[in-house]
N, C-alpha and C positions, 0 to 999 in steps of 0.2 A: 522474459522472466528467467529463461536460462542461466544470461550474461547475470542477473542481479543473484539467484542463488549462488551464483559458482563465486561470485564478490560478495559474497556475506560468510563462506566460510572463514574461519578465521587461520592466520598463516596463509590465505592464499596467494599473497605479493611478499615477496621478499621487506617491502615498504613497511612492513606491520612487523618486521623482526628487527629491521636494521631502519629507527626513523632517519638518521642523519641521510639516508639518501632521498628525500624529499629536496634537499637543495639541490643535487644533479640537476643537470640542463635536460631539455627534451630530448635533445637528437642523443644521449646516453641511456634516457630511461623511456623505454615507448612507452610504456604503462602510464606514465602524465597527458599524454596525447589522447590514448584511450581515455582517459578519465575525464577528461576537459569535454570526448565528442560525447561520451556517455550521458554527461551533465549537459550537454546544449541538447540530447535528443529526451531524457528525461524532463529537461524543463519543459520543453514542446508539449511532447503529452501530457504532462500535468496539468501545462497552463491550459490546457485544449478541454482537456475535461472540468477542470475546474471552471472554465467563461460557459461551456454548454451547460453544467446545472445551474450559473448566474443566470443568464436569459430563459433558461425556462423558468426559474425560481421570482424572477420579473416581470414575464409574461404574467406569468401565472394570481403575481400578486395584481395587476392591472386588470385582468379577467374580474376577478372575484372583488375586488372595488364597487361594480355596477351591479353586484348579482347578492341578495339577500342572505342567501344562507351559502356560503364560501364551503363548508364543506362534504354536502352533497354534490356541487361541481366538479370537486376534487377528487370524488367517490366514482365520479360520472365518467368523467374526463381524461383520466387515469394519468396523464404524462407530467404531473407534479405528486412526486413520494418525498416524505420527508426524510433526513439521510445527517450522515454527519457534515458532509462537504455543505450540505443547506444550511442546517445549522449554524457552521462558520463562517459562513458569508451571511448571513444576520447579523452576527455578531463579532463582527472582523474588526469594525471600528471600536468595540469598548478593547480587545485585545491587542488592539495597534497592534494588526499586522499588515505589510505591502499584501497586495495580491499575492506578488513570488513567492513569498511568505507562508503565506494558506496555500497555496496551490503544492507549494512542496509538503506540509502539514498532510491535506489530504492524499496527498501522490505516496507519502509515508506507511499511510496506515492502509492504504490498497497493497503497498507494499509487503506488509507485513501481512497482510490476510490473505497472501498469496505463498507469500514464503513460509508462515507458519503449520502449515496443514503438510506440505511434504515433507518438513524437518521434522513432526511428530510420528510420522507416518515411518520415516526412517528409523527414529528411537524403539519404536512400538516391535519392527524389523529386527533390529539390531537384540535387541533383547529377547522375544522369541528367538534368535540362533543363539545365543547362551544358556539362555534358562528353557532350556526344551521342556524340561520334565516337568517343573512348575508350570507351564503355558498349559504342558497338557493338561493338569491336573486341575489347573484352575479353568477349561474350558469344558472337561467336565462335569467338574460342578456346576458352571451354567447350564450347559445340555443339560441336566437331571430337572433342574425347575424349569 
C-alpha cells in the first residue's frame, strides 16, 4: 500500500509534468519497468481476490439451492457476506465487463478505501498545524458538551 500511496501523489514522476516522455524506451526511463511489474503484481492480487469471493459467492449459491430458507444458512454459515465485489460478479454480464475488468473495478475501490483514510488523516494534520488556535477552540467547545 506504500508503493500505491507514494504513486497517487500527484507530481510524483516526472512522467505527470513532462507527458512527452512516455515514448522514451525502457532502458531510459525505469519507471515504465516499475509500472508494467506493479501492474502484472496488481493484477495478480486483484484477480486472486476477486476468483476467491467468485467460488465462495458459488459455493454458496449451490449450498442454498437444496436448503429452504437460504438465508438463515447465510446467518449460520457466516463465510458468504454480501460486498460490492459480489454484487459485481452478479452483475458483471449485464455490464459487460471481462473478469480483468471487474477484478480491477473492485481492486480500485479497495484501493481507495485504503488510500483514503491516510490522505484525510494527513489533511486533518496539516490543518491542525496552521489553524492551532481555531483547533483549540473548536475542541473546546466539544469538551464543554
Amino acid at each position: 500500500m506504500h508503493r500505491a500511496m507514494k504513486a497517487a501523489l500527484p507530481g510524483a514522476y516526472l512522467v505527470e509534468i513532462f507527458p512527452v516522455m512516455k515514448h522514451l524506451p525502457t532502458w531510459v526511463a525505469p519507471w515504465k519497468k516499475w509500472g508494467l511489474e506493479w501492474h502484472k503484481k496488481d493484477t495478480e492480487m486483484f484477480q486472486g481476490f476477486y476468483d476467491g469471493v467468485a467460488k465462495t459467492l458459488v459455493s454458496w449459491k449451490i449450498r442454498t439451492r437444496t436448503r429452504e430458507n437460504a438465508h438463515e444458512d447465510h446467518q449460520r454459515e457466516g463465510d458468504y457476506k454480501p460486498s460490492f465485489t459480489s454484487s459485481l460478479i452478479e452483475r458483471q454480464e449485464a455490464h459487460r465487463l471481462s473478469n480483468h475488468e471487474a477484478a480491477w473495478l473492485a481492486g480500485a475501490m479497495l484501493y481507495d478505501y485504503f488510500l483514503s483514510s491516510p490522505m484525510a488523516l494527513n489533511v486533518i494534520v496539516f490543518q491542525w498545524g496552521w489553524f492551532r488556535h481555531s483547533a483549540c477552540r473548536a475542541l473546546f467547545r466539544f469538551s464543554k458538551n
